[in-house]
C-alpha positions in Angstrom: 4.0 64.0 71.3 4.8 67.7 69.8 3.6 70.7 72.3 1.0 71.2 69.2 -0.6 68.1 69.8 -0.8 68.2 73.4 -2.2 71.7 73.4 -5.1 70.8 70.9 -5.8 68.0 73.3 -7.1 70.5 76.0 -9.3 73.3 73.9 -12.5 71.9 74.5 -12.5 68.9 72.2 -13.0 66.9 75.3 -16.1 68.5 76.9 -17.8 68.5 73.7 -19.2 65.2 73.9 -20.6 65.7 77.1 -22.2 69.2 76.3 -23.4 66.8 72.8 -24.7 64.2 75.3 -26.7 66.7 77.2 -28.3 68.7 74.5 -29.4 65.7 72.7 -30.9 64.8 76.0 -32.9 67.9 76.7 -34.2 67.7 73.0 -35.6 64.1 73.3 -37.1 65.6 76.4 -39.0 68.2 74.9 -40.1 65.9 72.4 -41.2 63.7 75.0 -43.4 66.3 76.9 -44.8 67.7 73.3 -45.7 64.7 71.4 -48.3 63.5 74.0 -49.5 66.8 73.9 -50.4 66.3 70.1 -52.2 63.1 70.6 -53.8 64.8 73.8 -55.5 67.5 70.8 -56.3 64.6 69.2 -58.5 62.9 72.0 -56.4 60.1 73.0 -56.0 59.8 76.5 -53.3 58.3 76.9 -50.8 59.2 79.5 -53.0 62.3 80.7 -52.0 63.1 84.4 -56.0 63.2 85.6 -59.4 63.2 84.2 -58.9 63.3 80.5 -62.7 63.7 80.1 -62.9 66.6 82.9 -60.1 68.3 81.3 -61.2 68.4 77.8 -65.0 69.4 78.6 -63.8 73.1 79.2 -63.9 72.7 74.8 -60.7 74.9 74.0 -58.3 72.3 75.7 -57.6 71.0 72.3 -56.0 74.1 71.3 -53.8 74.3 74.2 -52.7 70.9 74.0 -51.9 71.4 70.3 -50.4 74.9 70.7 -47.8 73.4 73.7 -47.1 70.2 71.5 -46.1 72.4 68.7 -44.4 75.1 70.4 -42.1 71.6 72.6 -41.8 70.0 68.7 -40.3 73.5 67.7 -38.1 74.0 71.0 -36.6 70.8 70.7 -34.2 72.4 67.8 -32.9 75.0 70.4 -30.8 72.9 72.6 -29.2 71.4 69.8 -28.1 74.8 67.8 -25.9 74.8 71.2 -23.9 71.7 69.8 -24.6 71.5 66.0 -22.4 73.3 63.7 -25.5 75.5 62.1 -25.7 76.9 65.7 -22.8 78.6 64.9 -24.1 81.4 63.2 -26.3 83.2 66.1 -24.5 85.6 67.9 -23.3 84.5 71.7 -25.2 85.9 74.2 -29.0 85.2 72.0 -28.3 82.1 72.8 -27.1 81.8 75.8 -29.9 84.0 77.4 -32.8 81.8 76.3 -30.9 78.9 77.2 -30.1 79.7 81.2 -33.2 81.5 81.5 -35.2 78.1 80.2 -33.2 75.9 81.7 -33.1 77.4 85.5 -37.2 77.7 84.7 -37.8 74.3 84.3 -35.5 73.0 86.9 -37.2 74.7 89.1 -40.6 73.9 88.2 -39.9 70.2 88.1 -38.2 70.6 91.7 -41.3 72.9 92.4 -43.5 69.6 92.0 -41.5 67.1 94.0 -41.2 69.7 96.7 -44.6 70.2 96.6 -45.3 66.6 96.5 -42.8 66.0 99.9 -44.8 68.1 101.7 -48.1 66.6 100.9 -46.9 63.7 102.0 -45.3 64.7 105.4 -48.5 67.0 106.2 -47.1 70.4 105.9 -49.7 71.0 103.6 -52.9 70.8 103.3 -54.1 70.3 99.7 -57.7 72.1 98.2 -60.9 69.9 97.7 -60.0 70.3 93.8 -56.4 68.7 94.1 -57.1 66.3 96.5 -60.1 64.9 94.3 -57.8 65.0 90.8 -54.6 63.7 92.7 -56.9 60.9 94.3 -57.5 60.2 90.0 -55.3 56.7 89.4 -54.0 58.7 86.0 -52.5 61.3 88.3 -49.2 58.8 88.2 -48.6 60.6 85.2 -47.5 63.8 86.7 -44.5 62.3 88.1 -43.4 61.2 84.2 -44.2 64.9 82.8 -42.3 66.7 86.5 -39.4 64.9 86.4 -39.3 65.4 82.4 -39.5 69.2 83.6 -36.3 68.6 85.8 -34.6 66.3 83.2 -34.8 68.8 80.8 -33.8 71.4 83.0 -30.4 69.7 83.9 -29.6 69.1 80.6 -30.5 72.3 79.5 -28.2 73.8 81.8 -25.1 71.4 81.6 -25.7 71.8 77.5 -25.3 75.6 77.8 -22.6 75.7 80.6 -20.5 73.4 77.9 -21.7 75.9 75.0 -20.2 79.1 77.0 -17.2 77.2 78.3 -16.3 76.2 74.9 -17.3 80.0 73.1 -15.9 81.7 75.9 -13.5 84.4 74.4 -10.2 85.1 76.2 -9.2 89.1 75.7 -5.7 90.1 75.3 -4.9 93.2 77.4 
């Protein structure tokens, strides 16, 4: 094996797949969260983490269930501009921003919910009248699906862009 050969072995070819893997996954999971959002505008309750019917009497529920289904739809393009070749033609640190700043969010507000869940159940806290009537809803199952989609998409978020900077990290000659 030439030196040539050995030396294209390690500049990043092998992390790719792994940064590929991840941003695919963070995609599907922004799809996941924003396509029951759509059906959600459309009145089917299906998979709703509560009382659909409660929810949806305020009347402009529809809009915010079709505005975040969209807007998820739309995002699901921005993890994979971190691994597609088109991705190539934003500048560096535009992308990078965005990514981190999403992807520490949503870690943290899908840890945010299973924290907030452990201390429910150990009786460090005390929940309101309001929470403890909607979590006592059987549909409230739900929110475990949609919090750990938060923290799936998180991780992959972040393990996506950590491969994205590794691999168009510039080395400067002194």
């Amino acid at each position: 094996m030439t030196v040539e050969a050995m030396a294209s072995r390690h500049t990043g070819a092998e992390e790719q797949p792994r940064g590929r893997w991840a941003a695919y996954m963070a995609s599907v999971g922004a799809v996941v969260y924003g396509l029951p959002h759509l059906w959600w505008g459309m009145g089917i309750s299906a998979t709703f983490p509560g009382d659909f019917q409660a929810a949806t009497a305020a009347g402009d529920a529809g809009i915010g269930y079709w505005g975040f289904g969209v807007f998820s739809i739309i995002a699901a393009v921005g993890p994979l501009a971190l691994v597609q070749r088109w991705g190539r033609i934003f500048p560096r640190w535009p992308v990078l921003i965005p990514s981190w700043t999403v992807s520490v969010a949503l870690t943290f507000w899908g840890l945010g919910y299973f924290y907030m869940r452990y201390f429910l159940a150990v009786g460090r806290l005390q929940p309101t009248p309001r929470f403890a009537v909607q979590d006592a809803d059987p549909q409230a199952v739900w929110g475990l699906l949609w919090y750990a989609d938060f923290l799936m998409l998180g991780i992959a978020l972040g393990v996506a862009t950590w491969h994205y900077q590794r691999r168009t990290r510039t080395t400067r000659t002194p």
